[in-house]
N, C-alpha and C positions, 0 to 999 in steps of 0.2 A: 709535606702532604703524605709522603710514604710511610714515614712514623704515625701518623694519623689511622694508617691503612691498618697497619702490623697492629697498633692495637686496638681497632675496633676490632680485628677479627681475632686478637683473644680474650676481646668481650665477650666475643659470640661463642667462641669455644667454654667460658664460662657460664654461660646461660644457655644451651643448646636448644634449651626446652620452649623459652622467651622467645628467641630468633623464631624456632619453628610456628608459634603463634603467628608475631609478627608475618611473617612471608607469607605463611598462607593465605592472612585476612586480604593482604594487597594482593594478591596472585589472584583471587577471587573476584575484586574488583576490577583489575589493570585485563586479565581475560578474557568478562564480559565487555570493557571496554574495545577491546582489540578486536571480537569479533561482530560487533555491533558496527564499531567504526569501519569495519571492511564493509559493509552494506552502504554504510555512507559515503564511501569511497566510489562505491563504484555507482551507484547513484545519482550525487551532488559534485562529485569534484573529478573521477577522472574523464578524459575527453570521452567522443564517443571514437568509435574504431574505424575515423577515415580521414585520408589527409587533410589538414584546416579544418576541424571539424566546427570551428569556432564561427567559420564564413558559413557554416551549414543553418536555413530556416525555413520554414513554414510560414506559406502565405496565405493567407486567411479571410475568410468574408467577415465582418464585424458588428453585429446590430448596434451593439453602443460602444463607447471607446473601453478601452480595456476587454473587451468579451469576445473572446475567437471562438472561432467557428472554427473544428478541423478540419474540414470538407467542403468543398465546395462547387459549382455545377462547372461543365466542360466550357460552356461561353465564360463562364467567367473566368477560369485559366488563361483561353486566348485570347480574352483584354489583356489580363496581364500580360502575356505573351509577349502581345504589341507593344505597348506601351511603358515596358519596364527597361530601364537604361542604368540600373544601379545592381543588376542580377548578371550574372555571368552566364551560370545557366540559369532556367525555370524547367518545370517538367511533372508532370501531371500522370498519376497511377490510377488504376478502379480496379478493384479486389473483383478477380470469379472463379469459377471451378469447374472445371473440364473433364469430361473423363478419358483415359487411356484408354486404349482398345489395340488391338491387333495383336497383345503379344500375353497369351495370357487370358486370367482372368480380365474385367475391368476394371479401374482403380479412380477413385476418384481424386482429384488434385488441385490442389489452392494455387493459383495464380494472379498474376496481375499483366493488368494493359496497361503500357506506360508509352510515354512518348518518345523522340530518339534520343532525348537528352538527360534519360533518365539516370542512366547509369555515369554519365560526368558529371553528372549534381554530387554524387557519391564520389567521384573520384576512384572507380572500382572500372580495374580492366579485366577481360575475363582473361581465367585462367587456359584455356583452349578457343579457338575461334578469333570472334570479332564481334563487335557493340554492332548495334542497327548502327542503318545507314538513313541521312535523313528522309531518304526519295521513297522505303520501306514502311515512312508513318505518313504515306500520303495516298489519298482515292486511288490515284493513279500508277502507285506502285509495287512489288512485290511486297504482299504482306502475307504470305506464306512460310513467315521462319517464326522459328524461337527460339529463347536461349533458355538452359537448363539450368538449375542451380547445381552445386559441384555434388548437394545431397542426395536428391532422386536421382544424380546421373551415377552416383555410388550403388543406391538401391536397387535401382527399376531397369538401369543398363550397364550393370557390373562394371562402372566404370571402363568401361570399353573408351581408350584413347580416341579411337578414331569416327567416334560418334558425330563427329563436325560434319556437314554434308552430305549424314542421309537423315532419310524423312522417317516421322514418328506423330500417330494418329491422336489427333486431340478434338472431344465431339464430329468424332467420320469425318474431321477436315486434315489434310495431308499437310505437312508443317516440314518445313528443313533447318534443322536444326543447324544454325551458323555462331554457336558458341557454348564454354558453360565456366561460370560462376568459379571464381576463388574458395573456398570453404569459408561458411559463414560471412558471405562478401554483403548480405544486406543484413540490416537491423532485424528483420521479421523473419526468421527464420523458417516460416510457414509455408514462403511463398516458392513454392516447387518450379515456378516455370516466369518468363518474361513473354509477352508477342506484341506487335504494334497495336497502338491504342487505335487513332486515325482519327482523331477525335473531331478536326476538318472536316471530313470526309461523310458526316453525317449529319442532317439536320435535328436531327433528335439530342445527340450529344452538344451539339451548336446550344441547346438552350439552356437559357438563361435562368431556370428554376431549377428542382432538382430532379428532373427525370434521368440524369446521367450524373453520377457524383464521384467525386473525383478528390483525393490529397494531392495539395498542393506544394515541392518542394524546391527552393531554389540553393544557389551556388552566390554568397554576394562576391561581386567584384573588387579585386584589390583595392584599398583608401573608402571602397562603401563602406556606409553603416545603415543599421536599423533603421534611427529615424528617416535619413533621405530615404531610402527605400520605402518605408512604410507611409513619407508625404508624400513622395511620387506617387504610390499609389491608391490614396487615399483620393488625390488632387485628379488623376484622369475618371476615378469612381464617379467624382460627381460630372464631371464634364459629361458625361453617357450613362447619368444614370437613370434618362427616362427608355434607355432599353429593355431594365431590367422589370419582374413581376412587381406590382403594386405594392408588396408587403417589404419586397426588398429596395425601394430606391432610397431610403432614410438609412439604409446601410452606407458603412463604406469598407475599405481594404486594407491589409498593413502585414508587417512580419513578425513572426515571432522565433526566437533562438530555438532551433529543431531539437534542441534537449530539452527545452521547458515543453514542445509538445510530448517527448517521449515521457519525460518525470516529475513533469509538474506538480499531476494529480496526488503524485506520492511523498511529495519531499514531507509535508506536516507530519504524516505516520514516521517518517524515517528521522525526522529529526526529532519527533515527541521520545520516539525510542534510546536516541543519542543523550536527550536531557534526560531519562531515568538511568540509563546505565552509568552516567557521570554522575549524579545525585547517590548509587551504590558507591559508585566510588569516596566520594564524598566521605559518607560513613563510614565507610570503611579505615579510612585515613583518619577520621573523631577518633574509634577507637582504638587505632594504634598510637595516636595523640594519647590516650587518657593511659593505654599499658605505658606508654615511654615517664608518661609524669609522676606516673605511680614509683615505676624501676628508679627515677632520679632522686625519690626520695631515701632509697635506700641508698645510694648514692651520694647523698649531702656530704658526708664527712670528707669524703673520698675527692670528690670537687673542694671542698674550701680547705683542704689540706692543701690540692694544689695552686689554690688562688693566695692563700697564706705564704704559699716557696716562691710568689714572683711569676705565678700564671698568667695573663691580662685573659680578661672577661674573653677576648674577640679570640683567641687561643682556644679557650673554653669552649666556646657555640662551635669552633671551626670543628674542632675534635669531635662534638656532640652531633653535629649533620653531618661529617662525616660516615657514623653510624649509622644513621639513617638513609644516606643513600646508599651505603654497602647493603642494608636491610629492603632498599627499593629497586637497586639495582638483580640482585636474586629474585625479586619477587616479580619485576618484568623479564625475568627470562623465564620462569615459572607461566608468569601472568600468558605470554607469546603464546609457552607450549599451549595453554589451553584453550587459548582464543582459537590457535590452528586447529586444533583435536573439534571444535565448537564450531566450527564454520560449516563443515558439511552435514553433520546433523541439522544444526540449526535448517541451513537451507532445504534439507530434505526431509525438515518437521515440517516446518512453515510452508513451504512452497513459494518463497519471496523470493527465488531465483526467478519461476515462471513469470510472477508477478509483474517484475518489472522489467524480465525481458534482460539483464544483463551477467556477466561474468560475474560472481563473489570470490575473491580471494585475496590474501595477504600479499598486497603489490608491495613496492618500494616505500609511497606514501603509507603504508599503515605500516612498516617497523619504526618509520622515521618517529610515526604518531606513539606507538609504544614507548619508545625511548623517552618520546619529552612526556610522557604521563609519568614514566615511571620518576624520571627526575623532578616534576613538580609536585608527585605524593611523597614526595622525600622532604622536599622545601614545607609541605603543607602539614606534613604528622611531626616534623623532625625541629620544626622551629618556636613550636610554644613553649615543649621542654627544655631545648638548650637555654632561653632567654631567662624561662623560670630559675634554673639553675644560677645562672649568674647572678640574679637579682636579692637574693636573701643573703644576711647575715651570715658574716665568715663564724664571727665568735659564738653565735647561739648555736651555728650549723656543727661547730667543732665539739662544742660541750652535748649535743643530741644527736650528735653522730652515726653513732653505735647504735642508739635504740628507733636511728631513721624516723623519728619525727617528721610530720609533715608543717610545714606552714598557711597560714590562710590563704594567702598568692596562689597555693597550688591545690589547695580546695575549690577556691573559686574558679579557677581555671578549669579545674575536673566539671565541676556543677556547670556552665558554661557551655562546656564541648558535650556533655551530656544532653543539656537544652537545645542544642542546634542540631546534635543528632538526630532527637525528637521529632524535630520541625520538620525535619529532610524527611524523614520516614510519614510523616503526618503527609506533605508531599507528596510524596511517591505514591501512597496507598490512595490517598482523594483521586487524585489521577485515575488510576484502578480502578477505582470504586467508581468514579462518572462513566469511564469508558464501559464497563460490567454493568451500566443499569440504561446507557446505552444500547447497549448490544440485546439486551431484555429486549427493551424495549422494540427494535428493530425486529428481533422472532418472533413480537407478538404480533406485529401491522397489517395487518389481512393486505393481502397480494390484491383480493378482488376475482381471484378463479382459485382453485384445488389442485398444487403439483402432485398429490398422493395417488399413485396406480397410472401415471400416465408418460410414456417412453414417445420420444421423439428422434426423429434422424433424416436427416437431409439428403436430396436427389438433383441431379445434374440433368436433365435432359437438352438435346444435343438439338440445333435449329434445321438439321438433317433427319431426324426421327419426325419433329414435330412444329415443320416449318411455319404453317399459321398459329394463331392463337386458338382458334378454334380445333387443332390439333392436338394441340398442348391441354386443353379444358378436357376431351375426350378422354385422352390418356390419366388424366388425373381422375377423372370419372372411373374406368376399367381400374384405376390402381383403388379406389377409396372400395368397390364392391370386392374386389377379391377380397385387401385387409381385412373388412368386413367379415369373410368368410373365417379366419383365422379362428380356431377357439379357444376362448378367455378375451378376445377382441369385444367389445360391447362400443366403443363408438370409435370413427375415422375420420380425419379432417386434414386438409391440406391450408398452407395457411403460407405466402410471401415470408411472413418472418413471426414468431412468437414471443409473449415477453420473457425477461430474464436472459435471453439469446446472446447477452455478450457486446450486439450492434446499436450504433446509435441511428434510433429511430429517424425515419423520413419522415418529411414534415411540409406540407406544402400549405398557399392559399386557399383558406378557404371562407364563403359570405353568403350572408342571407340574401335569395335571391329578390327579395320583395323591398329590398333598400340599398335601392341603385345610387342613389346622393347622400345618403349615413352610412355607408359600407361596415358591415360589423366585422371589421375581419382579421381572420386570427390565423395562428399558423396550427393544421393540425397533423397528427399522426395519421398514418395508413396501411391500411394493408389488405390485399384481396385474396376472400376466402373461400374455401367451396368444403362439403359434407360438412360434417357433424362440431365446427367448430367450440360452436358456444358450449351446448352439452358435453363434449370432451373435457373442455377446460373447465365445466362448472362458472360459467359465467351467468348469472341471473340473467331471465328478460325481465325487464320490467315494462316494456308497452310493444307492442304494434306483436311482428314476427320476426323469426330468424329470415335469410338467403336461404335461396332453394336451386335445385337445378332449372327451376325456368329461366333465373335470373341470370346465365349463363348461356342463354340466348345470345344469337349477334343483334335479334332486333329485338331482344327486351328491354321493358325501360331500364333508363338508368334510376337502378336505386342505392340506397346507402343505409345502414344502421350504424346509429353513434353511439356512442357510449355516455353517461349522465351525465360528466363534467362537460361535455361537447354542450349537451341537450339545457343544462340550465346557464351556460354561459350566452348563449344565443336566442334561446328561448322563455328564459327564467321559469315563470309558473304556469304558461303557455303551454298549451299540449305539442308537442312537434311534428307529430304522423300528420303526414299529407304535407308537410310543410316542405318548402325547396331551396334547398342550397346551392352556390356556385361555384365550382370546384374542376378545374383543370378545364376551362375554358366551355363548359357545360352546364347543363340543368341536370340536379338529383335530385330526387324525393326520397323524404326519409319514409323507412319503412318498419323503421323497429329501434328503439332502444334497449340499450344491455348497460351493466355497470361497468362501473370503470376500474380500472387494471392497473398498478404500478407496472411499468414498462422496464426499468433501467433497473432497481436494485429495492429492497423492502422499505430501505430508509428514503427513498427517492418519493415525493406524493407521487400520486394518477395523472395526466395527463389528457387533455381533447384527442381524439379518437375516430375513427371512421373507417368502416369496413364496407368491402365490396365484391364484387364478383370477379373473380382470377380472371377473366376474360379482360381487363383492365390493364393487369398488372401482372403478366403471368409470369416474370423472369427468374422469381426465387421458387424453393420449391421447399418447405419441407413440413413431413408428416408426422401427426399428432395423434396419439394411439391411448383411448381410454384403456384398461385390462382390468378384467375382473380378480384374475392368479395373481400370482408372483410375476414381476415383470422379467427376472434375469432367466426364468424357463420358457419367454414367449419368443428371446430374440431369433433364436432358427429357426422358425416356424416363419418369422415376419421377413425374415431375408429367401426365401423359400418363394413365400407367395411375389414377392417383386420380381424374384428372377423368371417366374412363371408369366408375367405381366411383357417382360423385356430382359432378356438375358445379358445386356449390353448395359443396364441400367446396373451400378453399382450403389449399396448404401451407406453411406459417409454417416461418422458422428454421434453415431446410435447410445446416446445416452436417457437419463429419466429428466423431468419437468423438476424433480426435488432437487434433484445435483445442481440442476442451472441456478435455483434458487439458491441452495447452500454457500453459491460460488460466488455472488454476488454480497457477500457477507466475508467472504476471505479473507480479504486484506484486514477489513475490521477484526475478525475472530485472531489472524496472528499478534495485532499488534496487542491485543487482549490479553494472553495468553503469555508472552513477552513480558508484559507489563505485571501481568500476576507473578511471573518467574521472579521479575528484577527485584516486586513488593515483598514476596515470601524471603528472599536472600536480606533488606532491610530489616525486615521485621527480625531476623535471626540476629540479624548483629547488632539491631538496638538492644533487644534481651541480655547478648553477650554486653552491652556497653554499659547495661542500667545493672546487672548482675557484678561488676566489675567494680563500677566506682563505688556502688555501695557498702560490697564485701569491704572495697579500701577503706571507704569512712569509717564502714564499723569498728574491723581491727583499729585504726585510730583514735577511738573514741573508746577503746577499751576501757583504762582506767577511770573517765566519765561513768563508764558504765558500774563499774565495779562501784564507784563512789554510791551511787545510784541506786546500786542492789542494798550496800550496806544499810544505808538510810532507810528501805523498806521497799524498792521499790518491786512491782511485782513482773511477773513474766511477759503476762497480758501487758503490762508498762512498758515496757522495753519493745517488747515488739511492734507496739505504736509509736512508739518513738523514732525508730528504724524506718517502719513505715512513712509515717509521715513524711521522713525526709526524701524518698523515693518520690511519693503523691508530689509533693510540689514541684519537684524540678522535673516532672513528668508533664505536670499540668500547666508547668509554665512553656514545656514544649509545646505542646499541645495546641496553647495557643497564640503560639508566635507562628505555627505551621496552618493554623486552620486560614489565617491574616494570609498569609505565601501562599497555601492552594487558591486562593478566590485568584490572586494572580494568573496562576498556573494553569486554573481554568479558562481565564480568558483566552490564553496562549492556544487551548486544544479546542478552542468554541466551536470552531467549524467542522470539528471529528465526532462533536455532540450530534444527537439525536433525542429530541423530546425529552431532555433532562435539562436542569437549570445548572450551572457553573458552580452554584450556592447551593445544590441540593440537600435538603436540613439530612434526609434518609442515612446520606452517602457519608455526611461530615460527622453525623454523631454515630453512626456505625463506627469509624476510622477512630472517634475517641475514643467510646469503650473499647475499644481494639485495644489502644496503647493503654489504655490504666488496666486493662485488665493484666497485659504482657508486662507491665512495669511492676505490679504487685506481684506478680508472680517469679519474674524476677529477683525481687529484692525478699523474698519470703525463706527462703535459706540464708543468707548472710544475718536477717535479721532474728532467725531464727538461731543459728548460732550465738548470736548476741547475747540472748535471754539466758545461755548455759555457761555464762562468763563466772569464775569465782571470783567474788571480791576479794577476799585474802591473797591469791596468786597475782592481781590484776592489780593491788596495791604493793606487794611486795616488789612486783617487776621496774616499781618508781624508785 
């Protein structure tokens, strides 16, 4: 094997120029692969960062089997509470936001309530202090602490060691701080703060709808699994499920692995990506296949001289992939460096770190994964030509030695690897091309309102500022007239939550009041709004009127305006003003219809809807700012006027309605973008591969040619002839690859958006692609051809 070594590598010292092709084509391939597959590493296959992380799930409400729900209400945690015997721990979070006060400006700060078991579900001890104690998550006990995460206790109290047992103001409530966080000891790095949920302790969060929503996370217990635990709790669902609201008793409950909630959503992008970067590779390994078959022709004499001295064939191929892995082996140290140099761009193009929320980097698993790529593009470029080699004629090989002849075997072979190159590339770019008329399509979907001119930013108010509800309406009243006052302000709105916002909409019962024994009833969206909503966001009326500040009475009726998807699924052709719905154990009257609004993302349709008066629902809070200017010259003007309003009141988030839109389209646009990179890098090396084997054919077919001149033939002759043979082994790619995309589309169906799998646009775009890049390709070798002397080109026989 050593002799093998010493002289592949003064092969390669004889060809320096061959090698350097070689390495780079695989370096380019084995690179991309390298740093694609650190995405999928951290992704799909390494753990997550807590002990057992594998016992780590999500416990779920279910409308139908297979369908979780990530959230779920506070009664329904403490059934599971009760009634789970296959969970080690369970323990329930609810996302809020606090502001800082007393030291300083004020800040505002993402937290969570969670219960006392929150932090042993994680298996996360803190790094200073001590975890709640269970008597601290009950009515009746100290619930005046918190625990800090290790980041804002870095930021906001200079890591001050001794910050365990004193107090620090969260909404004017005094808190004792009894611990803080390892660095990066939760998944969500967002969440600045921990304090008892008490979720017991309160009739409201007790129920059984969603007026308190909650993720659900458990610990299973040693020898559990999944299914018991998910029939466990499936089985006490129904025993109690006429506790639950009307819409929910057909539900039932179950587990899912707490990585499929963090990555589920992602793994199809992350693994569409994983099969084009292998598909580059692919090609890339064709044409190093087709340089090696070419090199071996020059090579013929040189092998059957040594098969003629008493070589055996299996000698031959040893020595022959030896080559090639010395060739593969350099190109994955090459390939490593660039995957490495590749990963933090990539991530800090893309923003797919944020994305999905975890580390990217080249662990253990991705050298080991380098390694065995580099070794199986070694098997995969390195073995068509060793085999060719062996298989032809000692004695014809020794009399055409010299002038490197090629055989049919290794025509066919080249034509072959040419057409599956093709296909790959047809492949890869169909892909492209649905996902790109995809994404069209998704910019064009009208939202249903206008993100253009209109800045939003969110506000905490404290239940010490603005203890009633009817305090809280007030304030929002004095906050929408100052904004108001602001100039380039033209409309103000406060609004629970806005679309494109990132959250997944609430959704509760709701039914025509006038069919008490046909119950129509549906689950809808909500949110309660006061000023200038509709007109900020450009949301059409189509009947009745907007909410007003009367509506914001404590004895005004209750009314409601729906939006049109609401209005004809309940109403159909019916007019719906004056009409009464029931909804949160009341009677509404509609009072207005507006259109309807994609809510989650542009590709997402519109959803049932229903707005009301903040006096309902006043616990979120954020404001919605039309502007006639530029919006990045209005933001000190708008932080100005709030602190005029409440100096205590900080503003969180302050972004535009456009950015939330754009961002909902993200993940799509990276993988987009990706996939144009990985098409453009094929397309390059199908050119290099159709330019290559045809240069070869020609010079082979020299003396043909020559014959061919002498007889008459003309220039225009020759170069359709060249041509031609290009066009079909083009066109036989072409559509061996268009048969492979309909595949490949099915694979990405659910990443589609209003395009077909089959799209005629996308498939014959991708063709003339390739015949165009194949004739242009082959338009130099065959264009050399036509300048062939016959006399030189028969002499040379």
């Amino acid at each position: 094997m050593f002799s093998d070594l010493l002289f592949a590598l003064r092969q390669v010292k004889k060809s320096p120029g061959f090698a350097i092709i070689v390495v780079l084509t695989l370096a380019l391939g084995i690179g991309a692969n390298t740093a694609i597959f650190s995405i999928v590493n951290a992704v799909l296959l390494e753990p997550l960062p807590y002990p057992q992380a594998d016992r780590l799930v999500q416990v779920c409400e279910m409308p139908q089997a297979g369908a979780y729900i990530p959230f779920a209400s506070g009664g329904a945690f403490a059934d599971w509470q009760d009634e789970s015997t296959q969970l080690q721990y369970i323990a329930a979070e609810h996302d809020m936001d606090e502001n800082l006060t007393g030291s300083g400006d004020p800040v505002r700060l993402s937290g969570e309530e969670v219960t006392a078991d929150y932090l042993k579900v994680f298996g996360v001890i803190p790094a200073l202090g001590r975890d709640f104690l269970p008597s601290e998550d009950t009515a009746d006990g100290n619930q005046s602490v918190v625990i800090l995460s290790h980041e804002i206790w870095q930021t906001h109290f200079s890591g001050d060691p001794a910050i365990v047992g004193k107090a620090i103001r969260l909404d004017d409530k005094s808190l004792t701080v009894i611990g803080v966080l390892p660095p990066h000891a939760l998944f969500d790095n967002a969440s600045n703060f921990l304090v008892p949920a008490v979720i017991r302790g309160s009739t409201q969060r007790m129920n059984r709808d969603y007026n308190y929503v909650v993720g659900v996370t458990g610990r299973l217990k040693p020898g559990a699994t999944l299914a018991r635990a998910s029939a466990e709790l499936a089985d006490a669902r129904r025993q109690i499920k006429n506790l639950y609201p009307a819409f929910k008793q057909p539900w039932s409950a179950g587990v899912e692995p707490y990585h499929e909630l963090l990555f589920g959503n992602v793994r199809p992008q992350v693994l569409t990506l994983f099969g084009a970067v292998g598909v580059v590779l692919l090609i890339a390994c064709v044409n190093v296949a087709n340089l090696l078959l070419a090199r071996s022709t020059v090579r013929r004499g040189e092998i059957a001289l040594r098969l003629a001295l008493g070589a055996t064939p299996f000698r031959i191929v040893r020595q022959m992939l030896t080559e090639s892995l010395l060739f593969a082996l350099v190109a994955g140290v090459a390939g490593l460096g660039l995957g490495i140099a590749a990963i933090h761009p990539l991530v800090a193009f893309t923003g797919i770190g944020e994305i999905i929320g975890a580390s990217i980097h080249v662990s253990s698993m991705v050298l080991v994964f380098t390694v065995g790529a580099s070794g199986a593009t070694a098997v995969i470029f390195g073995l068509v030509p060793a085999l060719s080699a062996v298989r032809s004629s000692v004695t014809e090989d020794l009399k055409n030695g010299a002038r490197g002849s090629t055989s049919g075997g290794n025509r066919r072979a080249q034509s072959t690897l040419l057409i599956s190159e093709t296909a790959l590339t047809v492949v890869l770019l169909a892909c492209a091309g649905l996902l790109l008329r995809s994404f069209q399509n998704a910019l064009r979907a009208d939202p249903g309102f206008n993100p253009h001119g209109v800045i939003l930013f969110d506000l905490s108010v404290s239940n010490a500022k603005a203890p009633e509800t009817t305090d809280k309406v007030q304030l929002d009243h004095r906050l929408i007239e100052r904004l108001r006052a602001v100039p380039g302000v033209t409309q103000v709105a406060i609004a629970s939550s806005v679309p494109m916002n990132g959250n997944n909409n609430l959704g509760d019962l709701i039914s025509r009041e006038d069919r008490p024994l046909t119950r129509n009833d549906s689950e809808a969206g909500f949110d309660g709004i006061d000023g200038d909503f509709f007109p900020a966001m450009q949301i059409p009326l189509l009947r009745g009127r907007y909410l007003d500040y009367r509506d914001d009475e404590p004895n005004a009726p209750k009314v409601l305006v729906v939006n049109d998807d609401l209005a004809k699924q309940f109403f159909g052709s019916e007019d719906p003003l004056g009409r009464q719905l029931h909804f949160k154990d009341a009677v509404w009257t509609i009072v207005g219809v507006v259109g309807s609004v994609r809510r989650y993302q542009l590709d997402f349709r519109a959803t049932p809807q229903i707005y009301f008066s903040p006096t309902y629902f006043p616990w979120r809070t954020t404001v919605v700012i039309r502007t006639s200017g530029p919006t990045a010259l209005i933001a000190a003007a708008l932080r100005q006027a709030v602190r005029e309003v409440d100096s205590e009141i900080p503003i969180a988030s302050l972004h535009t309605l456009q950015s939330s839109v754009d961002d909902t389209l993200r993940f799509r646009r990276v993988i987009l973008v990706l996939l144009g990179v990985f098409g453009i890098i094929a397309l390059a090396l199908a050119c290099i591969g159709i330019y290559g084997v045809i240069s070869y054919s020609a010079a082979q077919r020299t003396r043909e040619i020559g014959i061919r001149v002498a007889l008459g033939a003309s220039a225009r002759q020759v170069l359709a002839l060249i041509l031609k043979q290009s066009t079909v082994l083009v066109a036989a790619g072409i559509i061996l690859g268009l048969g492979a995309s309909l595949g490949a589309g099915s694979l990405i169906a659910n990443q589609l958006y209003d395009v077909s799998r089959a799209d005629p646009v996308v498939l014959a775009s991708v063709s003339l692609l390739l015949l165009a890049v194949g004739a242009f390709a082959s338009w130099a070798p065959a264009f050399r051809a036509t300048r062939v002397n016959p006399t030189t080109a028969l002499r040379s026989e």
